[in-house]
C-alpha positions as CSV (number, residue, x, y, z in Angstrom):
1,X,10.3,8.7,-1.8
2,X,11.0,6.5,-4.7
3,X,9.5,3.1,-5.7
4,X,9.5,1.3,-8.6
5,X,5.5,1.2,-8.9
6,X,2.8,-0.4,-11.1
7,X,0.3,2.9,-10.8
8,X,-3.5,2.1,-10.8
9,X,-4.4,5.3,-12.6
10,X,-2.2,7.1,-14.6
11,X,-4.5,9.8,-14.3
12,X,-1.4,12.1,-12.7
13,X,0.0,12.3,-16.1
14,X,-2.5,14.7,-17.3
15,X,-0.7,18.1,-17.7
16,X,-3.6,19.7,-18.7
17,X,-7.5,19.9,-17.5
18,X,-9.3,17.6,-19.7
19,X,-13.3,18.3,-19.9
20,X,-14.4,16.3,-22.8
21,X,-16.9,13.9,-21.3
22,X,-17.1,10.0,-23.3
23,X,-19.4,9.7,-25.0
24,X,-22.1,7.5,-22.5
25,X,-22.4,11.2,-20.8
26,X,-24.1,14.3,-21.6
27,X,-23.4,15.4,-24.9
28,X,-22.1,18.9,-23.7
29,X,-20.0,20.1,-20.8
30,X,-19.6,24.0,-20.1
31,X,-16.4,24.5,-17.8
32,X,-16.6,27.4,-15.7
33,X,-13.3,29.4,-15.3
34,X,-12.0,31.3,-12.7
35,X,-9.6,33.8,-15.0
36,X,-6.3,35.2,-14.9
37,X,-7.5,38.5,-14.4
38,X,-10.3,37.3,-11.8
39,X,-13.4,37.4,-13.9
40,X,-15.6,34.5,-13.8
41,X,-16.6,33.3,-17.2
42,X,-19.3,32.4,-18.0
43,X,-20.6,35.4,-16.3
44,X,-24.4,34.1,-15.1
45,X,-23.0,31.1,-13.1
46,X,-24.0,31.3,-9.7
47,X,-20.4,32.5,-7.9
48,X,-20.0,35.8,-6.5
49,X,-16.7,37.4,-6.6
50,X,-15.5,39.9,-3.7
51,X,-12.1,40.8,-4.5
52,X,-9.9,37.7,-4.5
53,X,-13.3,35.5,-2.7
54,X,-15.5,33.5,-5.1
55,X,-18.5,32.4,-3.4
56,X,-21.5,30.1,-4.4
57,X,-25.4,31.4,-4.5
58,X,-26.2,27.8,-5.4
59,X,-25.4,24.3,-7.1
60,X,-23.0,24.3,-10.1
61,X,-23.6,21.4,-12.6
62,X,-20.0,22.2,-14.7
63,X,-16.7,21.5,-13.6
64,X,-14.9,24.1,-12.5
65,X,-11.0,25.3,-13.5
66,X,-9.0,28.0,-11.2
67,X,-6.7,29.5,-13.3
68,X,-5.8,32.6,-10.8
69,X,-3.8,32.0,-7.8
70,X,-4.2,33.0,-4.2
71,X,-7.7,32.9,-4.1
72,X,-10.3,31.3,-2.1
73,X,-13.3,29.5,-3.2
74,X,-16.4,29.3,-1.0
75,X,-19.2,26.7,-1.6
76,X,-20.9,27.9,1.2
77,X,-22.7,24.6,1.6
78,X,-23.6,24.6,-2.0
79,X,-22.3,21.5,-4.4
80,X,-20.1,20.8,-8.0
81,X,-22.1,18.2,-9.5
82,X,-21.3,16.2,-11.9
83,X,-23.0,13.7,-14.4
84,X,-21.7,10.5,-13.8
85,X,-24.0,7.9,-13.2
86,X,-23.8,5.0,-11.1
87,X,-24.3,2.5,-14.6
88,X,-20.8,4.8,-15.9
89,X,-18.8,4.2,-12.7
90,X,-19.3,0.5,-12.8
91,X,-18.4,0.8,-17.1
92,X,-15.3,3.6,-16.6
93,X,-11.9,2.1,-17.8
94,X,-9.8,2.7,-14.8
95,X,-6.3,3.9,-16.2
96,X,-3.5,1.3,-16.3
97,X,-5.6,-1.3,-15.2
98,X,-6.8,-3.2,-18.9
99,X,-5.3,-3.7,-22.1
100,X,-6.1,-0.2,-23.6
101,X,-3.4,2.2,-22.1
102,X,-4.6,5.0,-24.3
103,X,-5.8,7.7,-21.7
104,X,-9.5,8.6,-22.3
105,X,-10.5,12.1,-21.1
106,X,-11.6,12.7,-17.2
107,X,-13.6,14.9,-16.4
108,X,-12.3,16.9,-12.8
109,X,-14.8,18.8,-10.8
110,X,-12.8,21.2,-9.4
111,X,-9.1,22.1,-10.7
112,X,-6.8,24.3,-11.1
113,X,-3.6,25.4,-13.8
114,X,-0.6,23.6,-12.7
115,X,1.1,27.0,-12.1
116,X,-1.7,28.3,-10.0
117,X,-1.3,27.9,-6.2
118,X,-2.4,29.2,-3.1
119,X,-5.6,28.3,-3.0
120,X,-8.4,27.7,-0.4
121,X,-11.3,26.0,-1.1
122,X,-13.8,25.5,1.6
123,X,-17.5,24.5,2.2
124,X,-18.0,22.9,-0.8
125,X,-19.4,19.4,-2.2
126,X,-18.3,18.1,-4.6
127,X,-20.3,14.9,-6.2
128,X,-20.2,12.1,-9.3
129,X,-17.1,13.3,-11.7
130,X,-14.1,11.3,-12.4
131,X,-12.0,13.0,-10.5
132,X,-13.4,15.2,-8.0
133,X,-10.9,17.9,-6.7
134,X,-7.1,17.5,-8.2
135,X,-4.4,19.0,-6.7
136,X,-1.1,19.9,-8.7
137,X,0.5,22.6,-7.2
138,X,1.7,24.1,-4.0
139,X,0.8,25.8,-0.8
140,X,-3.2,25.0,-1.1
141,X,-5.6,23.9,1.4
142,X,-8.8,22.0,1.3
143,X,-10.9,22.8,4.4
144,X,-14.5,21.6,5.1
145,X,-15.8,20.0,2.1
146,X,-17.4,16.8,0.9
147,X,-16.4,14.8,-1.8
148,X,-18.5,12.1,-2.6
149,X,-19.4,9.6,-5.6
150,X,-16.7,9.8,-7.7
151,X,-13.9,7.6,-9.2
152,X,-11.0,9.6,-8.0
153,X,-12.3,11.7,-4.3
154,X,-8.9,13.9,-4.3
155,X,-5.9,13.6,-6.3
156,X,-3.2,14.7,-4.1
157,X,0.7,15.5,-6.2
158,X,1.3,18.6,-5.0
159,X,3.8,19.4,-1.8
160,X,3.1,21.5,1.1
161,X,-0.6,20.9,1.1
162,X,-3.4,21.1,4.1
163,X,-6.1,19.0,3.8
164,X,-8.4,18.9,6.5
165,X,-12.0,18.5,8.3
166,X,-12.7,17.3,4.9
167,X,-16.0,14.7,4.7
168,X,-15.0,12.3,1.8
169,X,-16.9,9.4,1.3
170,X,-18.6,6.8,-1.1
171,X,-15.8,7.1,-4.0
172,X,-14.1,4.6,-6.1
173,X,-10.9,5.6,-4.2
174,X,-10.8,8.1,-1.8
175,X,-7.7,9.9,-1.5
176,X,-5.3,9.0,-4.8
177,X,-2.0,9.9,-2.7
178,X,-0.2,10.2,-6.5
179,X,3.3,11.5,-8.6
180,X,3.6,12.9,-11.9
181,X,5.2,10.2,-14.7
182,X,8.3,11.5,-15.9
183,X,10.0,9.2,-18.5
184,X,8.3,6.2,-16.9
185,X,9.4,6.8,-13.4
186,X,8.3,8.0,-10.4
187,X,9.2,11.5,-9.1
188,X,7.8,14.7,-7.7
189,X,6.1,12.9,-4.6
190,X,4.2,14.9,-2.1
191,X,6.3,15.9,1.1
192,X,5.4,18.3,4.0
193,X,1.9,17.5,4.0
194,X,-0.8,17.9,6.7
195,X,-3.5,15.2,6.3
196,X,-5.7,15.3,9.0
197,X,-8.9,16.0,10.8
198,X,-11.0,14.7,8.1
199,X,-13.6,11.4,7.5
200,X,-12.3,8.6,5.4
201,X,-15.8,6.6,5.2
202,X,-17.1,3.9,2.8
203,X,-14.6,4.5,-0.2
204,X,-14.1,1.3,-1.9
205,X,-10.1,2.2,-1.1
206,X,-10.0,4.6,1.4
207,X,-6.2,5.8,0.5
208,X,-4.0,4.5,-2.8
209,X,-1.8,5.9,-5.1
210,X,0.3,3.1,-6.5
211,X,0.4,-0.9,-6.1
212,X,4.6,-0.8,-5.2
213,X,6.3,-3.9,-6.3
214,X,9.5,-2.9,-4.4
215,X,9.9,-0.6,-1.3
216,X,12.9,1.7,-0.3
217,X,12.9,0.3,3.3
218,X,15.6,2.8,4.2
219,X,12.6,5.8,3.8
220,X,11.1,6.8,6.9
221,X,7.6,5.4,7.6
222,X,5.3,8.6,6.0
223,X,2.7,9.6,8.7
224,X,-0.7,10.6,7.6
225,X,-1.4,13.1,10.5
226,X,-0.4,16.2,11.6
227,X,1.9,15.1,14.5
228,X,-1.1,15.0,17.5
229,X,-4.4,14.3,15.8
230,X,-4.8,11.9,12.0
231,X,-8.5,11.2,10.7
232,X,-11.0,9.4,10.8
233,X,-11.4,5.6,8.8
234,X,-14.5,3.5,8.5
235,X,-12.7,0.4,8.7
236,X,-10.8,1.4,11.5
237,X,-11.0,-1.4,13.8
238,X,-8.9,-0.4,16.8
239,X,-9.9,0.6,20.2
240,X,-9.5,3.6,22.8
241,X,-8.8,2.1,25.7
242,X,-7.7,5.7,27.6
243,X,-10.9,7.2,26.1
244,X,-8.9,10.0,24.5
245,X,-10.7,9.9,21.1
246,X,-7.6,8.6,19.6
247,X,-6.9,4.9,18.3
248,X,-4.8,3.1,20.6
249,X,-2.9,1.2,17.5
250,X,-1.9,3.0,14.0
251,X,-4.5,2.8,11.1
252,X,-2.0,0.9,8.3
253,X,-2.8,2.2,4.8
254,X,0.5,0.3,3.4
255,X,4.1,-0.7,4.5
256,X,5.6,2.6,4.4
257,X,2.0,4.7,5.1
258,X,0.4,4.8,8.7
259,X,-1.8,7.3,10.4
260,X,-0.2,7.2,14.1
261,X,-3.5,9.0,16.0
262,X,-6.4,7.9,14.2
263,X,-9.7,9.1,15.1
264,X,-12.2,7.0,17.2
265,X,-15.7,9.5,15.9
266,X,-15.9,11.5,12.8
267,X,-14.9,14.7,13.3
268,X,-16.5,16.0,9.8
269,X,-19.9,16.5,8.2
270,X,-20.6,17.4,4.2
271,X,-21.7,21.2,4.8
272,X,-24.8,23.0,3.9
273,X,-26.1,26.6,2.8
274,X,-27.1,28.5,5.5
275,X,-30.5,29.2,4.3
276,X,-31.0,25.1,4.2
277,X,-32.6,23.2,7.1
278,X,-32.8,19.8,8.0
279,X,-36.2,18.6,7.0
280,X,-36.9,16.9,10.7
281,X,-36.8,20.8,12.0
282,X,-38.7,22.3,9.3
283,X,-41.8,19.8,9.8
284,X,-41.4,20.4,13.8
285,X,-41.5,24.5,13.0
286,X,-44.5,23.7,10.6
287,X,-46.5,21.6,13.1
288,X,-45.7,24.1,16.0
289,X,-47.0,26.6,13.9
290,X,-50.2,24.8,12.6
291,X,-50.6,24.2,16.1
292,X,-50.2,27.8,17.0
293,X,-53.0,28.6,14.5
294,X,-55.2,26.3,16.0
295,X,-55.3,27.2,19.6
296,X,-55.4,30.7,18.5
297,X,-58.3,30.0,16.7
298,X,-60.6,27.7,19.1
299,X,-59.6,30.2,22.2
300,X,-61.4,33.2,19.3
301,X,-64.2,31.2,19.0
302,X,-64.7,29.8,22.6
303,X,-64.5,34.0,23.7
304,X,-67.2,34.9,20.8
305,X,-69.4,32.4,22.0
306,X,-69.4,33.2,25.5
307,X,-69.8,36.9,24.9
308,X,-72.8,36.3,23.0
């Protein structure tokens, strides 16, 4: 696909991680690596590695950077968070967007070396960074997480990448659909994608990548689906007339972007650890016990007072 574009962020041009933070932020920022040879580093972060599996005991508050392929990452339920507060997102230059085109450094929750591929991350959150999760390379999938609060949900440039049953919400822009600047023009976009199954809710733009001055109408329409089911969109304002679960119309995201089967409920949730409980069914086992304890209690002293 090739337009001649005027690109919101330019964020795509970054060819290496940047984790310097500006200076409104915390003063210090300790990125956690995944290694070439597998070790974690630092050591005492709560990730435990089973062969090529790295999975979370509990919360991270560094960003992370996967610089080992063919691995998988497991939040289990636990959460990347970041620092950004809600007085920085409103103050954050947006790249290509002001007079200063000098690119400031982004801070990306969860990313990897752009010759590292393969990679499964699942069951995480991921929460208030500039970018959340990016994704540069190849044959990587995204399954189950949430991704909330940040500037940039997912940057998507990479081709033959699954995303799906992903929760992403409350972001700047949700999914930055993007392509890597080369000499000024656009090239390297994303092709043989599958985008679907996942909850597009509340995200000031729910999909962008580019505000395209000219389109190549001779390009196929680009479907944001995987053929029989596409995802979910808060402002989807279609109907389901047949009751399939399925939009009767497709949701537009631009001229040359559509998701043909988009979802009528959401078919995603953010996940949580397995040790972690809703707080409306831990009051109900606490009363239920207290109550327990009770009646166990008056029946004891109805039965000593009638024996005496």
């Amino acid at each position: 696909m090739k337009k001649a574009c005027v690109t919101i962020l330019f964020l795509l041009s970054l060819t290496i991680p940047m984790f310097v933070h500006t200076a409104s932020s915390a003063d210090s920022i300790t990125t956690i690596f995944i290694q070439p040879d597998g070790s974690i580093s630092p050591s005492n972060v709560p990730i435990q590695r089973d062969g090529d599996v790295y999975t979370f005991t509990g919360n991270v508050h560094d960003p992370i950077l996967i610089q080992k392929s063919n691995v998988t990452v497991d939040g289990a339920g636990y959460s990347v968070i970041g620092s950004l507060t809600e007085e920085e997102k409103k103050r954050e230059q947006l790249l290509g967007t002001g007079p200063n085109t000098t690119l400031p450094p982004y801070i990306i929750g969860l990313d990897c070396d752009k010759t590292v591929d393969g990679l499964t991350i699942k069951n995480l959150n991921v929460d208030n960074f500039e970018v959340g999760v990016y994704i540069r390379t190849t044959h990587n999938t995204l399954l189950g997480n949430a991704v909330s609060g940040n500037l940039v949900g997912i940057l998507l440039s990479g081709s033959a990448n699954t995303i799906t049953k992903n929760y992403i919400f409350d972001n700047e822009m949700g999914l930055f659909f993007g392509f890597t600047q080369v000499n000024g023009s656009a090239s390297n976009i994303p092709t043989d994608i599958d985008i679907s199954d996942n909850s597009f809710i509340n995200n000031t733009y729910q999909l962008t990548g580019c505000v395209c001055k000219v389109y190549n109408f001779s390009e196929p329409i680009h479907s944001w689906d995987n053929g029989k089911v596409g995802n979910y969109w808060s402002n989807y304002n279609g109907t389901d007339t047949d009751h399939d679960g399925i939009g009767d119309t497709y949701y537009r995201i631009d001229v040359l972007n559509q998701d043909r089967y988009p979802l009528i409920l959401s078919p995603a949730k953010p996940p949580v650890p397995a040790t972690q409980f809703p707080f409306e069914t831990t009051a109900i086992g606490v009363a239920v016990a207290l109550l327990t304890v009770t009646a166990v209690l008056v029946y004891l002293r109805y039965r000593k007072k009638n024996q005496g």
